[in-house]
C-alpha positions in Angstrom: -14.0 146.2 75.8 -15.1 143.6 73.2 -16.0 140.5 73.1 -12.8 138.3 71.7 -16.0 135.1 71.3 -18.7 136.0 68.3 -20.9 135.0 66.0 -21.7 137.2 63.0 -20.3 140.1 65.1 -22.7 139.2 68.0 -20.6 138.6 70.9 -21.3 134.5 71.9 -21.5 134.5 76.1 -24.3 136.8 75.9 -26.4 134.9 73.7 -25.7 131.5 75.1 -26.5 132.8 79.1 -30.4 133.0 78.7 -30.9 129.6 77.4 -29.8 127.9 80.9 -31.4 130.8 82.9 -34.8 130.2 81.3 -34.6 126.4 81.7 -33.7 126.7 85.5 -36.8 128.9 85.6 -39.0 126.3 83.5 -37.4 123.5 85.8 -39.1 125.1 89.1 -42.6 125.8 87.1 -43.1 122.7 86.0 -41.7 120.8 89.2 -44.6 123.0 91.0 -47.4 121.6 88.1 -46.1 118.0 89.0 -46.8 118.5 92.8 -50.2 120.7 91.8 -51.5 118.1 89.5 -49.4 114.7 90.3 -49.1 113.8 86.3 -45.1 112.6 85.9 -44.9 114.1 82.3 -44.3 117.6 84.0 -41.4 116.2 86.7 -39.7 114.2 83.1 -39.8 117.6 81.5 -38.6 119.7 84.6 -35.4 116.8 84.7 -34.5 117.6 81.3 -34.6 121.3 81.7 -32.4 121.1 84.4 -30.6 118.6 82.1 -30.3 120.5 79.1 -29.3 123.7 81.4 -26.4 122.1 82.7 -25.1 121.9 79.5 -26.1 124.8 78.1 -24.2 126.6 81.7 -21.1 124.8 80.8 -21.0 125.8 77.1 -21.6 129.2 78.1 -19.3 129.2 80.9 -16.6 128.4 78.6 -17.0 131.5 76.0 -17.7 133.7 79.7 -13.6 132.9 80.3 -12.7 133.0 76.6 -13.8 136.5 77.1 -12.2 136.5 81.0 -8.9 135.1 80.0 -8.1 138.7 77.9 -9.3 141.1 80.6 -6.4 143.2 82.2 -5.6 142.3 85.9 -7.6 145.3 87.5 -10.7 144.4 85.3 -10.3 140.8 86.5 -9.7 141.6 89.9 -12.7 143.9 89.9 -14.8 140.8 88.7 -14.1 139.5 92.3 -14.4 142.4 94.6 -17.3 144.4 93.4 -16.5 147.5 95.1 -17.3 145.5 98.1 -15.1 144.1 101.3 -13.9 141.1 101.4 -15.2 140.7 104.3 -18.6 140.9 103.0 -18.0 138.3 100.5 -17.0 136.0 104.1 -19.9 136.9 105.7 -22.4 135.8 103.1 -20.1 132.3 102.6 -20.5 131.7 106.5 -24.1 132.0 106.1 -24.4 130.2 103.3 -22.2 127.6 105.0 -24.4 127.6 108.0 -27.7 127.3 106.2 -26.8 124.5 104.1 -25.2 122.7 107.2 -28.5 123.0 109.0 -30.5 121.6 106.2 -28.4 119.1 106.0 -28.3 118.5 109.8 -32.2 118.2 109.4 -32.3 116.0 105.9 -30.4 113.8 108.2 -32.9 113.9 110.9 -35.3 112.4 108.5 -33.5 110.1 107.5 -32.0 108.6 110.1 -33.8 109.0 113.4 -37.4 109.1 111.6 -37.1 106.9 108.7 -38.4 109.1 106.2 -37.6 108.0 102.3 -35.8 104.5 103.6 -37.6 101.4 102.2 -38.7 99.2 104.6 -37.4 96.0 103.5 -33.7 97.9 103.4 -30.7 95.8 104.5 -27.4 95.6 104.2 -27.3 93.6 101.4 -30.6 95.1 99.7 -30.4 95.1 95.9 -29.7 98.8 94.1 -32.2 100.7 93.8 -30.9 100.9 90.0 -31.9 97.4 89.5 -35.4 97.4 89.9 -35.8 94.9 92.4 -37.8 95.6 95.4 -35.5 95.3 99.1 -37.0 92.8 101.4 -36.1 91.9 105.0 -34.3 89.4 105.3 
């Protein structure tokens, strides 16, 4: 089936998927050279990948249900089950669901019984962290 979305008679999803991928990918190399070599230029330029790949997703996204929107209900449905059980597709949710409930049980941890990342002048009525100002005890 072909693409309803192109460009000079290049189908448009296609083209505009690798850009995002490829700045995901940068994102992670050059968050690793910021923690290998501590200089802040490589975490700025890691941010805007991830940045500029959000965008790029969205765009994309948007000619990916352009060409959805005309598939036939058995194509569409197919996009969802994979040949695969549904119960499969559960399975790998609840274990998903457990993972990132854990690490979140554990980020909380930090946080909150050992004090990791909390300032310690933080207060109640500490400024935002937005404004610049330092928290100070009271």
């Amino acid at each position: 089936m072909e693409s309803r979305a192109k460009l000079l008679g290049h189908p448009i999803h296609p083209m505009l998927i690798v850009l995002p991928l490829g700045l995901f990918i940068a994102a992670v190399v050059f968050d690793a050279l910021y923690m290998w070599r501590g200089s802040p230029t490589f975490a700025t330029v890691a941010y805007w990948n991830i940045a500029a790949g959000i965008v790029g997703g969205l765009l994309a996204a948007v000619f990916g249900l352009v060409d959805v929107a005309v598939l036939d209900d058995e194509r569409r449905h197919a996009l969802r089950r994979l040949d695969r059980e549904p119960q499969a597709d559960l399975r790998a949710e609840v274990v998903a669901l457990v993972i990132g409930s854990v690490a979140g049980w554990l980020g909380g941890e930090l946080v909150d019984r050992l004090g990791v990342g909390v300032d310690d002048g933080a207060h109640l009525d500490a400024p935002s962290s937005l404004s610049g100002r330092p928290a100070r005890l009271k």
